[in-house]
N, CA, C and O atoms as CSV, one atom per row, in Angstrom:
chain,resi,resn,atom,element,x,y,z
A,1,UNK,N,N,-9.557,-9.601,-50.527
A,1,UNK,CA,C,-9.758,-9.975,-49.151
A,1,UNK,C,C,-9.381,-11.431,-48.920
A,1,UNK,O,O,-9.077,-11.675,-47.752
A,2,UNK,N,N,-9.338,-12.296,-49.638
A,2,UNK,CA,C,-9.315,-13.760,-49.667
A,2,UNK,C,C,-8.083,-13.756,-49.836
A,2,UNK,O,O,-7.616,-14.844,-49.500
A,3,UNK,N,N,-7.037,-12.786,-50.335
A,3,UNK,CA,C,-5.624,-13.466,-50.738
A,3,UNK,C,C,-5.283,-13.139,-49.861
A,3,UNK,O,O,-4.462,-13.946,-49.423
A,4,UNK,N,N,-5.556,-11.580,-48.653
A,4,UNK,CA,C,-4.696,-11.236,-47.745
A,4,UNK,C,C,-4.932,-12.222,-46.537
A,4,UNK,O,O,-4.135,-12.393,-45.615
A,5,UNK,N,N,-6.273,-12.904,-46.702
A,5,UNK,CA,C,-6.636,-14.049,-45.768
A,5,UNK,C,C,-5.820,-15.602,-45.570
A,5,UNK,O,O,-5.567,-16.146,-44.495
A,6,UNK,N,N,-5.495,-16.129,-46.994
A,6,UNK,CA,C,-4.758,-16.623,-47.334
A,6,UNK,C,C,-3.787,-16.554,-47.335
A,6,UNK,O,O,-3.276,-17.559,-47.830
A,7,UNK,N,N,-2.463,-15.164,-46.721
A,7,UNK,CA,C,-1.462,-15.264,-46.613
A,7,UNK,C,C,-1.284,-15.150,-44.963
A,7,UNK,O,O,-0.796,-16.032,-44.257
A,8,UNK,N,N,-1.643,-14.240,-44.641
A,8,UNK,CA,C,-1.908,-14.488,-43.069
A,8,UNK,C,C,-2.212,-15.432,-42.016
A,8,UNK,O,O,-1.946,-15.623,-40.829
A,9,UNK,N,N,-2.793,-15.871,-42.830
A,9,UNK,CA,C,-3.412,-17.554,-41.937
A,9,UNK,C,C,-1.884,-18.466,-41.711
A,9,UNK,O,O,-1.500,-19.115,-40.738
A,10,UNK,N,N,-1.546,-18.329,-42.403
A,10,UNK,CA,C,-0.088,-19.800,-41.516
A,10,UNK,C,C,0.485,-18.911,-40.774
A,10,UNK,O,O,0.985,-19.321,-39.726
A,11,UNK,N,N,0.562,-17.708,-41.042
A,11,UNK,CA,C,1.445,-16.586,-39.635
A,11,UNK,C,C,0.582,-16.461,-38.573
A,11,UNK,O,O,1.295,-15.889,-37.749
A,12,UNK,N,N,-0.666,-16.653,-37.972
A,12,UNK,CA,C,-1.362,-16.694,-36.961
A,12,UNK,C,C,-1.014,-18.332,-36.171
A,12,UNK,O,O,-0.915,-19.394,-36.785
A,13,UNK,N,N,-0.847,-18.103,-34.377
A,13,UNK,CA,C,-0.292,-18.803,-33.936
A,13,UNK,C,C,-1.739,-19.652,-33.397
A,13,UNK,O,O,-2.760,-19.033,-33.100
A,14,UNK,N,N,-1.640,-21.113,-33.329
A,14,UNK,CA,C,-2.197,-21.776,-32.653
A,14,UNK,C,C,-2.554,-21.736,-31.302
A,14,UNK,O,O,-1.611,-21.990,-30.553
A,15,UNK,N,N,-3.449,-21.536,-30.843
A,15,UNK,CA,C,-3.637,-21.530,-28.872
A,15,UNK,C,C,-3.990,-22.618,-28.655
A,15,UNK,O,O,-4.282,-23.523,-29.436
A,16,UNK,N,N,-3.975,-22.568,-27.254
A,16,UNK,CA,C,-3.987,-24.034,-25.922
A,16,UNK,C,C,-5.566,-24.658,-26.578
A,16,UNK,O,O,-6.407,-24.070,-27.258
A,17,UNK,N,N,-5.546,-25.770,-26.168
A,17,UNK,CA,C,-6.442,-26.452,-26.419
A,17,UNK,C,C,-7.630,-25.834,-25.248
A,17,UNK,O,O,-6.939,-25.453,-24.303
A,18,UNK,N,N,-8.704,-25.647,-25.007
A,18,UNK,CA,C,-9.782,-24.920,-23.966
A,18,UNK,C,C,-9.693,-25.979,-22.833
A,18,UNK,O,O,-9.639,-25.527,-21.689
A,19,UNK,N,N,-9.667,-27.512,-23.014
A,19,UNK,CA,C,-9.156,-27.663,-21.713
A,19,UNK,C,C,-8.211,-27.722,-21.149
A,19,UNK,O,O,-8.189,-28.259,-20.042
A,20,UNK,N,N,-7.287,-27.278,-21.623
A,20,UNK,CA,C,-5.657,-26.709,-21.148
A,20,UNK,C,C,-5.556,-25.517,-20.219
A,20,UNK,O,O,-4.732,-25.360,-19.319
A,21,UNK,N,N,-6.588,-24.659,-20.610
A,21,UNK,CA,C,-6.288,-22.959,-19.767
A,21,UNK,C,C,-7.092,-23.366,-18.614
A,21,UNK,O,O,-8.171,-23.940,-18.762
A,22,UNK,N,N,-6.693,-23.140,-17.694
A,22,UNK,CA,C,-7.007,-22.946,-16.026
A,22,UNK,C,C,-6.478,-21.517,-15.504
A,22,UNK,O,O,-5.417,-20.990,-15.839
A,23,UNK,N,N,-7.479,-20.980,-14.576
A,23,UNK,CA,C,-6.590,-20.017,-13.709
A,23,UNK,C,C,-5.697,-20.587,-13.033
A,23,UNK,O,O,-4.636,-20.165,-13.493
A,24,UNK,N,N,-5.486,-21.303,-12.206
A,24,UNK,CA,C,-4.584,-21.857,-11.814
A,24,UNK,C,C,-4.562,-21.375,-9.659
A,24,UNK,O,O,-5.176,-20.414,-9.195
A,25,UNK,N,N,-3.973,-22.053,-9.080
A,25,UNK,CA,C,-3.875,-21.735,-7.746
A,25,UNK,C,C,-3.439,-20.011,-7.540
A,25,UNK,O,O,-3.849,-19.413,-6.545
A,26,UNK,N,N,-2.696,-19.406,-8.437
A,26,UNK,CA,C,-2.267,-17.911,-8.377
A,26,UNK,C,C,-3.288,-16.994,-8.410
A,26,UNK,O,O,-3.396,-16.031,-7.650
A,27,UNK,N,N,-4.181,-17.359,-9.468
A,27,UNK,CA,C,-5.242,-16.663,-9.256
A,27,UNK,C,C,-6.376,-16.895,-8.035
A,27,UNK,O,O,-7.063,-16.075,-7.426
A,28,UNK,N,N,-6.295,-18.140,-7.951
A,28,UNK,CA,C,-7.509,-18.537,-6.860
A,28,UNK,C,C,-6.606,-17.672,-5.581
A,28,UNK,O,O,-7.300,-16.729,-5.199
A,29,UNK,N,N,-5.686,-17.719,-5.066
A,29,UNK,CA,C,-5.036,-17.271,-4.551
A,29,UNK,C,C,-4.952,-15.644,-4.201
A,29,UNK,O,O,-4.906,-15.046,-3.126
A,30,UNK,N,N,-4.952,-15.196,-5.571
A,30,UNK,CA,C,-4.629,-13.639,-5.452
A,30,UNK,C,C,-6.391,-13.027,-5.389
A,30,UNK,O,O,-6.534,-11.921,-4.868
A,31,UNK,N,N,-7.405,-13.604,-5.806
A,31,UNK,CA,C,-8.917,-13.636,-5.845
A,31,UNK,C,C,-8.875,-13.449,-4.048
A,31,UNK,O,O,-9.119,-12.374,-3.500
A,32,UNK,N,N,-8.545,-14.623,-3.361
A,32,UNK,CA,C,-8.785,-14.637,-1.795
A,32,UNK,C,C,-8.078,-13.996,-0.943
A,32,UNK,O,O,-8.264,-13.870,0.267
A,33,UNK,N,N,-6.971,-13.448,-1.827
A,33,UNK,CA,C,-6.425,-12.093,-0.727
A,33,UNK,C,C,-7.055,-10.462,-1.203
A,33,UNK,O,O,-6.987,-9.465,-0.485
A,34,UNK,N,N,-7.760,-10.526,-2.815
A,34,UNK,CA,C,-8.589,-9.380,-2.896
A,34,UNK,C,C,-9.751,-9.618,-1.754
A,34,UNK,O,O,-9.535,-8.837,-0.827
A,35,UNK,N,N,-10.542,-10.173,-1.588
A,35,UNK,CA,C,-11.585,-10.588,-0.664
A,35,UNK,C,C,-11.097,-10.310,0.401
A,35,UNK,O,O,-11.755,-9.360,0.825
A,36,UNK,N,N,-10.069,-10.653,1.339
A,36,UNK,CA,C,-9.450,-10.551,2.693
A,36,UNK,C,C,-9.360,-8.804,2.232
A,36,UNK,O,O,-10.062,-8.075,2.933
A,37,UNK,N,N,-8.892,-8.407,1.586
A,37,UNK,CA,C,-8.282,-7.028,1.866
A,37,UNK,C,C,-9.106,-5.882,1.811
A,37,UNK,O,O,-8.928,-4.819,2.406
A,38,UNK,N,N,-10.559,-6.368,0.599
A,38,UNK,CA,C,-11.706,-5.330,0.811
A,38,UNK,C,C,-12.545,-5.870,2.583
A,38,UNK,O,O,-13.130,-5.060,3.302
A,39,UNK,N,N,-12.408,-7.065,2.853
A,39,UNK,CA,C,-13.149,-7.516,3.917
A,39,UNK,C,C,-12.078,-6.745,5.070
A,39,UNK,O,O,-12.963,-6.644,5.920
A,40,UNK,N,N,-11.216,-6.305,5.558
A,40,UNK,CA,C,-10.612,-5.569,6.512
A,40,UNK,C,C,-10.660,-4.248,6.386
A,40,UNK,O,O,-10.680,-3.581,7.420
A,41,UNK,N,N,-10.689,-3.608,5.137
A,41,UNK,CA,C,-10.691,-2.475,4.606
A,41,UNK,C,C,-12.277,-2.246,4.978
A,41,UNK,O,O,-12.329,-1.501,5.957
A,42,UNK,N,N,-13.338,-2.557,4.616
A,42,UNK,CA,C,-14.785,-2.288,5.377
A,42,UNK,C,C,-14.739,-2.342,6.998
A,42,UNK,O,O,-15.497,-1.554,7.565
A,43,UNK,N,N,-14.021,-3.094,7.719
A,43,UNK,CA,C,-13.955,-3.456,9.047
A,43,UNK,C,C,-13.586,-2.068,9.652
A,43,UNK,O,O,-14.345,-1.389,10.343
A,44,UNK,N,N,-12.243,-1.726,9.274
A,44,UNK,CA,C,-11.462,-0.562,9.117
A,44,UNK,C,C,-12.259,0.796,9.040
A,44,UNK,O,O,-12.012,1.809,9.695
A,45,UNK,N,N,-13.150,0.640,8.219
A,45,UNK,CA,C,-14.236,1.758,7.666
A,45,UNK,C,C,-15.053,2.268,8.547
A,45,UNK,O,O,-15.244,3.424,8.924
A,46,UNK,N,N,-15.802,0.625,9.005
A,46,UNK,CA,C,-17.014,1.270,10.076
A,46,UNK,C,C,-16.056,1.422,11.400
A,46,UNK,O,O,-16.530,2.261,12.166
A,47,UNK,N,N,-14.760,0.801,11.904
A,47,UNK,CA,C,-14.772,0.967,13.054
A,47,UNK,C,C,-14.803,2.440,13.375
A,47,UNK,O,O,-15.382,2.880,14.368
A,48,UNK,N,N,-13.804,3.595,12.014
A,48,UNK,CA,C,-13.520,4.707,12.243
A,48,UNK,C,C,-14.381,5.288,12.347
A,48,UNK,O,O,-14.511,6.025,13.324
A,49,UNK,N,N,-15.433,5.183,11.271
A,49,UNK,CA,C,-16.448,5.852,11.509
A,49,UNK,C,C,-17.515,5.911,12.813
A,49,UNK,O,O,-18.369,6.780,12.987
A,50,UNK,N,N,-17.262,4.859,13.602
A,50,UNK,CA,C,-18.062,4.863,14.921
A,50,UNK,C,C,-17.084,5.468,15.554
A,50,UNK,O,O,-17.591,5.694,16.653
A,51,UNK,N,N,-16.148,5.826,15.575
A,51,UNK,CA,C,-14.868,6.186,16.586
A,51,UNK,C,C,-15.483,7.889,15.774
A,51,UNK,O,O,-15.595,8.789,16.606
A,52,UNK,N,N,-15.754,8.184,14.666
A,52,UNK,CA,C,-15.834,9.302,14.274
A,52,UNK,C,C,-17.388,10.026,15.188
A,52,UNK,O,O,-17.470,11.092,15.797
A,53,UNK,N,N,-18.205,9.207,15.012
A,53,UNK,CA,C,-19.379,9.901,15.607
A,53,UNK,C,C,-19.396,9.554,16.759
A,53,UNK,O,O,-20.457,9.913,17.270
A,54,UNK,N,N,-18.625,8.922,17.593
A,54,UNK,CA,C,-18.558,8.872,19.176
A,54,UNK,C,C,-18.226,10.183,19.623
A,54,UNK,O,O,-18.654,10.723,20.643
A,55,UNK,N,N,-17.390,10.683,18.747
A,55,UNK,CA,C,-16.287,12.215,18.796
A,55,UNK,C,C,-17.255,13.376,18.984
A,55,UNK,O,O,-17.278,14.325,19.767
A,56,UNK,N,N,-18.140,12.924,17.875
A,56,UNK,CA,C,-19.097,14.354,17.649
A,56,UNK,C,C,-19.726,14.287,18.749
A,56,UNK,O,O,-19.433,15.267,19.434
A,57,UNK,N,N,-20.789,13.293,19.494
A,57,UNK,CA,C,-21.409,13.254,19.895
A,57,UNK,C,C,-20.849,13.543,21.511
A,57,UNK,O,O,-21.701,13.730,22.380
A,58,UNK,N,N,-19.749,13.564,21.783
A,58,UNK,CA,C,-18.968,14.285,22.801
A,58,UNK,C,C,-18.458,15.621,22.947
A,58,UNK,O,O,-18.013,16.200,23.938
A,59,UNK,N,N,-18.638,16.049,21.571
A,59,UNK,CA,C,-18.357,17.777,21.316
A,59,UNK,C,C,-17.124,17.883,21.188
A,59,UNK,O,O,-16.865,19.039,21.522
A,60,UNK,N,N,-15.882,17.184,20.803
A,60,UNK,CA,C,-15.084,17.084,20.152
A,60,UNK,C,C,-14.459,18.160,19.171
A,60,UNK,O,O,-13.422,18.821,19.220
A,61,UNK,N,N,-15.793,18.051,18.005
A,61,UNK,CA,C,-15.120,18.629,17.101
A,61,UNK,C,C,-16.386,20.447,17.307
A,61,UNK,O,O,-17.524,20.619,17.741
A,62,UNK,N,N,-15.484,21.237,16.805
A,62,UNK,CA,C,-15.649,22.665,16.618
A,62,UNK,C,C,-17.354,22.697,16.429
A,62,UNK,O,O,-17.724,22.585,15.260
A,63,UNK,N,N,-18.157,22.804,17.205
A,63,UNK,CA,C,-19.290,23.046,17.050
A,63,UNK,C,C,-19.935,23.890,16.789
A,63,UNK,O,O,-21.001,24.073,17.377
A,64,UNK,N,N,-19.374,24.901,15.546
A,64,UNK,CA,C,-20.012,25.609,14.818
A,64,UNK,C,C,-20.032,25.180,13.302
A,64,UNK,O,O,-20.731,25.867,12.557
A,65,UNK,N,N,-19.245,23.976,12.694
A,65,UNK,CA,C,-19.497,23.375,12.013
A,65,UNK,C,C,-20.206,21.760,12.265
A,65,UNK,O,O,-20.115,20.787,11.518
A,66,UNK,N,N,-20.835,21.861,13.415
A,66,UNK,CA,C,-21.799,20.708,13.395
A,66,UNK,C,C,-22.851,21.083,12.678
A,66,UNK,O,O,-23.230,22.209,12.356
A,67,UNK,N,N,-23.454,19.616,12.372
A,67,UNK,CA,C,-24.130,19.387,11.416
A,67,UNK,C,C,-26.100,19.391,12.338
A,67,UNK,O,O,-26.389,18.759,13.354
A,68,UNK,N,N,-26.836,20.090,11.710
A,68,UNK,CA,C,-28.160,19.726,11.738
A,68,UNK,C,C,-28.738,17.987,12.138
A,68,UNK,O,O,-28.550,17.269,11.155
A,69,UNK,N,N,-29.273,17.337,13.144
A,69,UNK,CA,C,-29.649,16.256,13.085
A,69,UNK,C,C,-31.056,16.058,12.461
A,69,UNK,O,O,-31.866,16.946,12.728
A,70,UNK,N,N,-31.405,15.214,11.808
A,70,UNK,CA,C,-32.645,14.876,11.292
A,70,UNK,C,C,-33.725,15.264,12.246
A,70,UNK,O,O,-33.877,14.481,13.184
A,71,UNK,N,N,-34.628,16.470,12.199
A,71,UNK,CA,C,-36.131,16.322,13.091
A,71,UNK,C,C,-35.340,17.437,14.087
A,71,UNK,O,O,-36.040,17.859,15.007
A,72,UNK,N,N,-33.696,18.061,13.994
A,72,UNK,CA,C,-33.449,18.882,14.774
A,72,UNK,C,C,-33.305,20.202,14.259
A,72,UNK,O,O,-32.744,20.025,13.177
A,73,UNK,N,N,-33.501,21.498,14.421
A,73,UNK,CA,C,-33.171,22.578,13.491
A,73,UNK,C,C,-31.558,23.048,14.029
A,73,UNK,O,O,-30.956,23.957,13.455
């Protein structure tokens, strides 16, 4: 175990010094357009979904697959 350790070791490459690695502006960057894109994508979500139960609640959709309301039989 010690010799295969000993030969391997000068073939393993040196890395950055730890205060060298930064994410850098690309990531801060690509971080604040994930955020923008789940934050429109929820926006997106509820608007449909209020546009969805405005529908029902107008009789819209086929009302023999409406749904039971809570406290209604």
């Amino acid at each position: 175990m010690d010799a295969l350790t000993l030969l391997l070791l000068p073939l393993v490459e040196k890395g950055p010094e730890p205060n060298d690695v930064v994410a850098g502006w690309t990531a801060f960057a690509l971080f604040g357009l994930g955020i923008l894109a789940v934050a429109l994508l929820g926006f997106s979500l509820t608007k449909h979904l209020k546009r969805a139960a405005q529908s029902e609640a107008e009789g819209r959709f086929d009302p023999s697959t409406k749904k039971s309301q809570p406290g209604h039989p």
